[in-house]
C-alpha positions in Angstrom: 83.0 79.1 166.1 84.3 81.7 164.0 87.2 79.2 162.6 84.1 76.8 161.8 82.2 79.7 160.0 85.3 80.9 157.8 85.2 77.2 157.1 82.0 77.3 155.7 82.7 80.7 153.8 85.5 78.6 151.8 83.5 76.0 151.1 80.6 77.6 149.7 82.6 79.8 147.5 84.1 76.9 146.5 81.1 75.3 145.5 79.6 78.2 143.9 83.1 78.6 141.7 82.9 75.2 140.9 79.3 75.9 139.7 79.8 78.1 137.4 83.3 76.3 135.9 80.9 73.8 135.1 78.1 75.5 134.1 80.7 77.9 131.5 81.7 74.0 130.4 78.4 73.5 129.3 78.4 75.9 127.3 81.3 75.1 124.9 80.7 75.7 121.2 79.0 72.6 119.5 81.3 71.1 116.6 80.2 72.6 113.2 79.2 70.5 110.5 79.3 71.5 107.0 75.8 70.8 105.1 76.0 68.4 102.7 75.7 69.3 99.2 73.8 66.4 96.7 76.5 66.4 93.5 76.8 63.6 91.2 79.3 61.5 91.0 81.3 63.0 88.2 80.9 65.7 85.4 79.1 65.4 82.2 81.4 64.2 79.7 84.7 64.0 82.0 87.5 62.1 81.5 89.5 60.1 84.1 92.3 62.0 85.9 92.9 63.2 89.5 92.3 67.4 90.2 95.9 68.8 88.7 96.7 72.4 89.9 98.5 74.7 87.5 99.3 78.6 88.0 97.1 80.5 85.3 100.5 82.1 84.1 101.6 78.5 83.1 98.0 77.2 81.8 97.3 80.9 79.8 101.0 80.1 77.9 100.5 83.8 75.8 102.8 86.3 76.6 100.3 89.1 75.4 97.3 88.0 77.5 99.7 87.3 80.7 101.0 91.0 80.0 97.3 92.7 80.4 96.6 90.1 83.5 99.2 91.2 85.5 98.2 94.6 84.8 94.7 94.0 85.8 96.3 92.4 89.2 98.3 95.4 89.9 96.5 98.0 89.1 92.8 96.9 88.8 90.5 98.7 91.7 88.0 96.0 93.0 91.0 94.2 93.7 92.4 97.0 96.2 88.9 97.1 97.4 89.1 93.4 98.1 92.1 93.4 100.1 91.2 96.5 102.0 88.4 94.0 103.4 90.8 91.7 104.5 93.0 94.5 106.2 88.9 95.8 107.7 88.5 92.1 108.9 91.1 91.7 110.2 91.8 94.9 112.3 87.9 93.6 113.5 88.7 90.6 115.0 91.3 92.1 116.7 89.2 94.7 118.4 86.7 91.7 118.9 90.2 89.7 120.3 91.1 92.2 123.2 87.5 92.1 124.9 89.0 88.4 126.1 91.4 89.9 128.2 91.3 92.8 130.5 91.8 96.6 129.9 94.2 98.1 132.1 95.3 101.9 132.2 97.8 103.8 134.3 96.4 107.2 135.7 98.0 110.3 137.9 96.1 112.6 139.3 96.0 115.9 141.4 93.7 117.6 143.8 93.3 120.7 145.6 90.2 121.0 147.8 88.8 123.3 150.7 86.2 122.2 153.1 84.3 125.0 155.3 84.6 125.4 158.5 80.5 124.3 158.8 81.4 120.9 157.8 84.7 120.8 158.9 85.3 118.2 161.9 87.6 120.5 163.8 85.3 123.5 163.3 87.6 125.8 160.7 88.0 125.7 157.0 91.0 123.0 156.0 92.1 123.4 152.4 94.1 120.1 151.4 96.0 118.9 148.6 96.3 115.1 147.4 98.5 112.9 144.9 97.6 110.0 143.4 99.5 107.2 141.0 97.6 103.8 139.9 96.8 101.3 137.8 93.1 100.0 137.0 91.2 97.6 135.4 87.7 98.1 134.6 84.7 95.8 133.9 86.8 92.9 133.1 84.3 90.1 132.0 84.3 86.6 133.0 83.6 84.8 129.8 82.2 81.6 131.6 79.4 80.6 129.3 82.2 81.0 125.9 79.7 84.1 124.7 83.4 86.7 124.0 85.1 82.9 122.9 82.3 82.2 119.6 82.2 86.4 119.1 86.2 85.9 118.3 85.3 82.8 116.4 83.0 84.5 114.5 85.2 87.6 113.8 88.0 84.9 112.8 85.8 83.4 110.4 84.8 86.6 108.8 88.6 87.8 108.7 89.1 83.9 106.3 86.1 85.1 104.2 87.6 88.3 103.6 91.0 86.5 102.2 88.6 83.7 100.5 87.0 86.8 98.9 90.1 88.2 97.4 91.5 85.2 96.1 87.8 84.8 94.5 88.2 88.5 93.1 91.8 88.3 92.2 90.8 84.8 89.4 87.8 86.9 88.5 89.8 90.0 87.3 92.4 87.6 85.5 89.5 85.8 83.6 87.9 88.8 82.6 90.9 90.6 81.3 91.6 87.6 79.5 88.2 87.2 78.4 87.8 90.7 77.3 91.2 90.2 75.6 90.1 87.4 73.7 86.8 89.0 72.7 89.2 92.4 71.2 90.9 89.7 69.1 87.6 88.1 67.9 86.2 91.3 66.9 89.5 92.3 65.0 89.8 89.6 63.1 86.2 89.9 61.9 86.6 93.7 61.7 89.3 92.7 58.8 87.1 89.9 57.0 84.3 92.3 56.7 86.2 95.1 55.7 87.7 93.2 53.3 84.0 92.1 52.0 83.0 95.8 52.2 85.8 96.9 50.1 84.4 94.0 47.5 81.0 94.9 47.5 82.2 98.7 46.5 84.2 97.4 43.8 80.8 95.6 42.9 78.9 98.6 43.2 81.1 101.0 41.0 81.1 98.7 38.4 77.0 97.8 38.2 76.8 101.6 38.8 78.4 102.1 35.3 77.3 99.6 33.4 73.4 100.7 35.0 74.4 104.6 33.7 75.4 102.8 30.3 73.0 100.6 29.7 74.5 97.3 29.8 72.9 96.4 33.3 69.1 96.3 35.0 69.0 98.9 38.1 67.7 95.4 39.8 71.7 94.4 40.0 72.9 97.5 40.9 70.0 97.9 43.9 71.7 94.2 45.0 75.1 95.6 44.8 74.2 98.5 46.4 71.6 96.5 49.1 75.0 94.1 50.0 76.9 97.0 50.7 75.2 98.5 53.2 74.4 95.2 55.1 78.5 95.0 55.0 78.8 98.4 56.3 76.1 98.1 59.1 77.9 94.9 60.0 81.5 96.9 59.8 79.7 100.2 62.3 78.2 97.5 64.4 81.4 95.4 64.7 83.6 98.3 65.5 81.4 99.6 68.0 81.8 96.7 70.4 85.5 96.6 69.3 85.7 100.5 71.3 83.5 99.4 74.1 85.3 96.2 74.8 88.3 98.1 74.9 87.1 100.5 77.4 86.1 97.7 79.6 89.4 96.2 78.7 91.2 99.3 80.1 88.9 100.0 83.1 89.8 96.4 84.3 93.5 97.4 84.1 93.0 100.4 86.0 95.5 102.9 83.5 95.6 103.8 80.5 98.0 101.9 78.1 98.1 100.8 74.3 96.6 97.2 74.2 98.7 95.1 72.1 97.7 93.2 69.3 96.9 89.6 69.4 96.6 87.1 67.1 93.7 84.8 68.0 95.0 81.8 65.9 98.3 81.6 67.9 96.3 81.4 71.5 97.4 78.0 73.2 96.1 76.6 76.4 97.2 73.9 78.1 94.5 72.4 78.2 96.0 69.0 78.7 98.0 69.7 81.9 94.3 70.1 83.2 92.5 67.7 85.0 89.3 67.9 86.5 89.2 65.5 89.4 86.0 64.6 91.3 83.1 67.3 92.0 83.8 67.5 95.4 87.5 68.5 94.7 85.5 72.1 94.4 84.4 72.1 98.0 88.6 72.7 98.6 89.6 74.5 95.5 87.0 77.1 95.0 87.8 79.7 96.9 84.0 81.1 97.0 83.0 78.3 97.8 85.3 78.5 100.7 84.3 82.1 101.6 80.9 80.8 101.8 81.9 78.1 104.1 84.2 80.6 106.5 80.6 82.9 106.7 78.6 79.6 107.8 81.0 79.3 110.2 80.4 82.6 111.2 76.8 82.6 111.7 77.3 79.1 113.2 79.2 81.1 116.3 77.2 84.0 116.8 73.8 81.4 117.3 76.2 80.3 120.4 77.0 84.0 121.2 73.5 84.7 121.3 72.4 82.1 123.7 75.1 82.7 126.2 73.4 86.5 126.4 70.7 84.5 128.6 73.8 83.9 131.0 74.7 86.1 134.1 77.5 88.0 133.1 80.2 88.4 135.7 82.6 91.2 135.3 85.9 92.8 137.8 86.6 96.0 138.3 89.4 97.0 140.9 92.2 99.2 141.2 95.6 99.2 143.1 97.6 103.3 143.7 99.3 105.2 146.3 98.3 108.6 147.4 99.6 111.3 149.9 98.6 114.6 150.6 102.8 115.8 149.9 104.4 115.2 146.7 107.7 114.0 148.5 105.8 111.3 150.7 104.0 109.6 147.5 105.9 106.3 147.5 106.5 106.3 151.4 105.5 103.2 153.0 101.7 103.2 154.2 100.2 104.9 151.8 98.9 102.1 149.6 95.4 102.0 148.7 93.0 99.3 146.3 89.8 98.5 145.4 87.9 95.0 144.0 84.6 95.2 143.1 83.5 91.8 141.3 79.7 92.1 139.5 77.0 90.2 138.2 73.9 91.3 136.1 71.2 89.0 135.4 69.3 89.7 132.8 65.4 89.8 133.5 63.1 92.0 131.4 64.5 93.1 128.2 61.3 93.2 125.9 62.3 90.2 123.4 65.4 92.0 122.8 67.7 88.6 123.7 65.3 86.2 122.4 65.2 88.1 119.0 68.8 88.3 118.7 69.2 84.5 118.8 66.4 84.3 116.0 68.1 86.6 114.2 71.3 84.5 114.2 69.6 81.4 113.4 67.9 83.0 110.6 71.4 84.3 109.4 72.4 80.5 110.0 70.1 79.4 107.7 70.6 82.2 105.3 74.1 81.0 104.9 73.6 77.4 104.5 71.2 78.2 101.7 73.8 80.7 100.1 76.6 77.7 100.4 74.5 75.2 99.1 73.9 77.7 96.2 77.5 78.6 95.6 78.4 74.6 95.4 75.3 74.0 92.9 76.3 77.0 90.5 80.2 75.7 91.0 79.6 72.6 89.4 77.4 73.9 87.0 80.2 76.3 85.9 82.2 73.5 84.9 79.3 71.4 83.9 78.6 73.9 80.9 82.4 74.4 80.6 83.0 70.6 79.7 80.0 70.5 77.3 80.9 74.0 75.8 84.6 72.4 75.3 83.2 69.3 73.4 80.5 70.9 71.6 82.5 73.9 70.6 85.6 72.0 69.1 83.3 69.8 67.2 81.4 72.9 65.5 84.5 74.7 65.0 85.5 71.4 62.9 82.5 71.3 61.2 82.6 75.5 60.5 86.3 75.1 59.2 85.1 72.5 56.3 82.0 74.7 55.7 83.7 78.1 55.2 86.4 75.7 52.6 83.3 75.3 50.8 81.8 78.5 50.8 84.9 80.1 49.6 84.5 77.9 46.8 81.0 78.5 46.0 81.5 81.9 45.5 84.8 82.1 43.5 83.0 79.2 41.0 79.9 81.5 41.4 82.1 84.9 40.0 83.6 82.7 37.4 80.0 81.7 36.1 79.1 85.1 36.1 82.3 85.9 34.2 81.0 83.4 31.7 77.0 84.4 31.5 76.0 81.3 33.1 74.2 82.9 35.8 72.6 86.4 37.2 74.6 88.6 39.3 71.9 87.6 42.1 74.4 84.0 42.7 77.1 86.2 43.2 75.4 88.1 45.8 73.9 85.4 47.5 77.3 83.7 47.7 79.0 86.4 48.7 76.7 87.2 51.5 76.6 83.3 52.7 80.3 83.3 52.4 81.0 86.7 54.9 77.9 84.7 57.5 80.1 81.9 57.5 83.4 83.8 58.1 81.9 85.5 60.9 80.6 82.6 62.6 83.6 81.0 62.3 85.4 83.3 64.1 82.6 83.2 66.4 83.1 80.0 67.8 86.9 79.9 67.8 86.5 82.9 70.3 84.0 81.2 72.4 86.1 77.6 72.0 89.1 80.0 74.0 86.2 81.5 76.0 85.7 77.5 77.2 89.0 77.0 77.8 89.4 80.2 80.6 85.9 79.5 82.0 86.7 75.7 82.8 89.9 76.7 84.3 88.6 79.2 86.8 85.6 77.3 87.4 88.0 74.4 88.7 89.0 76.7 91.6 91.9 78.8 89.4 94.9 79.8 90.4 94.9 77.8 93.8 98.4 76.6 93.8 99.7 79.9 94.6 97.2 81.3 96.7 98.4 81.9 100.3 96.0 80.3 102.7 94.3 82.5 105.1 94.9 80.6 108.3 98.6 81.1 107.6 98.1 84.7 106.6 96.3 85.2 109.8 99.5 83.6 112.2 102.1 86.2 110.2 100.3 89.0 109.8 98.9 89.2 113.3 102.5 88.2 115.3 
């Protein structure tokens, strides 16, 4: 009867095991599908050609603007920001990591205690000493519905946006130091085209000031001289002011002082032909926000699973194995073993909304996520949208501005001459000279924003991918 009853002991355990083993199956992680993004076909204006990759050191091909960028990389401070994240993620997933396997600690322990003789069984007070050794592990949890299994998805997924983050932040500090370099070369060269006007219009000035204090000229001319001097001056004050705040910009994006070299816009050359665009959805892979985004969804995709496992018994082990003795010397005699195994469950049955809110919480987050990808995909191919069309747009101004400013230049040398001759007022002059320095200036303009086009389209493609160390492999090296 007894051998018939242990029988039935072993079965039902077994059947209440295999319960649960499949119950926990049930609960496995459901695949997670990335949302899919409408982009057309192709890119306004692209030409034919498959995605090509080239490092920004090779596609940048200035020695000058390479020189601040790798300054910027070593020494720039949102960048050691960003890759303290990744070291913060990472050292979180692996505190998230250890709750999937049990915590086990080592403990000694000594105690001297006196009983009286009133509760004493042998009726006079006993005073006793005990030793203990042992190891323990405590509230071990059974992760049968996969609730600690998403949780160090989750964690793993934040640790990739973290990396995807810093290679996003790392091509953002190189295009804006290059940017910003670009702009300081801009605004020199029209620094020196408008003093070189303002030193004109003194000379003009000067000489209608004397010939006004002689008589030989109307205080209408002179007012004129003296009116498109000051216009040159404002424009001189106003130029160099952005010229100092650029620089300070420049300077806190390398992170140290240092004298910025000079560089000659004119010279810049990008390789702009070694670059291919490739398909839209080439930026799904190469974008490395786009990927951070995608690592978050990820994220929030796991803890919606996390959340409605909490509903889930949870079935923990505690126990401990030791020897003790009530002598030092007869610790680790034979016999004196002792252990302890406490398997629990708790059910969860009244919490106040407190589970069901959590798993609305993480859907909301879900869906917060999805939007934010679908927004970072959208403003990605815009970026190189407006990129493409700034590129074709820009070049053929620029053409446009170069045989314009040939004829300015000429207008206003044959307008001095006909004033040298008394075929017109001084008033031509002017007018000239002004339209002449407007030109100048907007020339220079849209050179700048031309090599503006030509770092934006690059980065906007996904930048420097080639080189970029993949966080999954990261994670496998770093963590061995």
């Amino acid at each position: 009867m007894q051998q018939i009853f242990f029988s039935h002991r072993i079965h039902s355990s077994v059947v209440a095991l295999s319960m649960l083993v499949f119950l926990g199956g049930c609960q496995n992680i459901a695949p997670f599908i990335a949302p899919q993004v409408a982009l057309p076909a192709q890119y306004p204006l692209q030409q034919s050609g498959k995605y090509h990759v080239l490092a920004w050191s090779d596609y940048v091909n200035d020695p000058a603007l390479i020189k601040v960028a790798y300054l910027a990389l070593a020494h720039n401070h949102d960048l050691k920001i960003a890759a303290l994240r990744v070291q913060e993620a990472q050292a979180a997933y692996g505190i998230q990591r250890s709750e999937s396997w049990p915590s086990i600690s080592g403990s000694a322990a000594y105690e001297r205690s006196r009983v009286p003789a009133d509760l004493s069984f042998i009726g006079r007070a006993v005073t006793s000493d005990q030793y203990s050794v042992g190891v323990g592990m405590n509230q071990w949890e059974l992760d049968l519905w996969g609730r600690i299994l998403t949780l160090n998805a989750a964690a793993l997924q934040q640790f990739f946006a973290a990396e995807y983050n810093q290679l996003a932040v790392r091509n953002s500090i190189i295009q804006q130091s290059i940017q910003s370099y670009l702009t300081l070369s801009e605004l020199e060269k029209r620094i020196y085209f408008a003093k070189r006007s303002v030193q004109s219009y003194e000379r003009s000035v000067r000489i209608f000031k004397r010939r006004y204090e002689v008589g030989a000229s109307s205080k209408v001319e002179y007012m004129q001289a003296q009116t498109l001097l000051s216009n040159g001056q404002a424009l001189l004050i106003q130029l160099q002011n952005s010229q100092d705040m650029t620089a300070n910009y420049l300077l806190q994006l390398i992170g140290q002082s240092m004298e910025i070299p000079k560089l000659d816009l004119d010279q810049v050359v990008f390789k702009t032909a070694g670059l291919q665009t490739g398909l839209p959805s080439d930026l799904l892979l190469n974008r490395p926000d786009i990927r951070a985004a995608e690592a978050l969804l990820h994220s929030r995709h796991a803890d919606i699973h996390a959340a409605r496992a909490a509903f889930f018994p949870r079935i923990a082990l505690t126990g401990s194995f030791g020897i003790a003795s009530t002598e030092l010397d007869g610790l680790f005699k034979s016999g004196n073993k002792l252990w302890s195994f406490a398997p629990s469950i708790s059910i969860p049955i009244f919490n106040a909304g407190r589970l069901k809110n959590n798993l609305i919480l993480a859907e909301v987050r879900r869906d917060i996520a999805v939007a934010d990808y679908e927004k970072t995909v959208q403003n990605a191919f815009r970026e190189v949208a407006d990129a493409l069309v700034q590129q074709q747009h820009l070049s053929r101004q620029l053409q446009i501005q170069n045989q314009g400013l040939t004829a300015f230049r000429e207008t206003a040398r044959l307008a001095q001459l006909r004033y040298d001759n008394g075929a017109v007022g001084y008033l031509d002059v002017l007018d000239a000279q002004r339209n002449l320095l407007s030109a100048e200036q907007q020339w220079i303009e849209t050179q700048s924003a031309l090599m503006q086009s030509y770092v934006s389209l690059y980065f906007a493609l996904g930048g420097d991918s080639s080189v970029a160390k993949q966080p999954e492999q990261y994670l496998l090296t770093s963590l061995e």
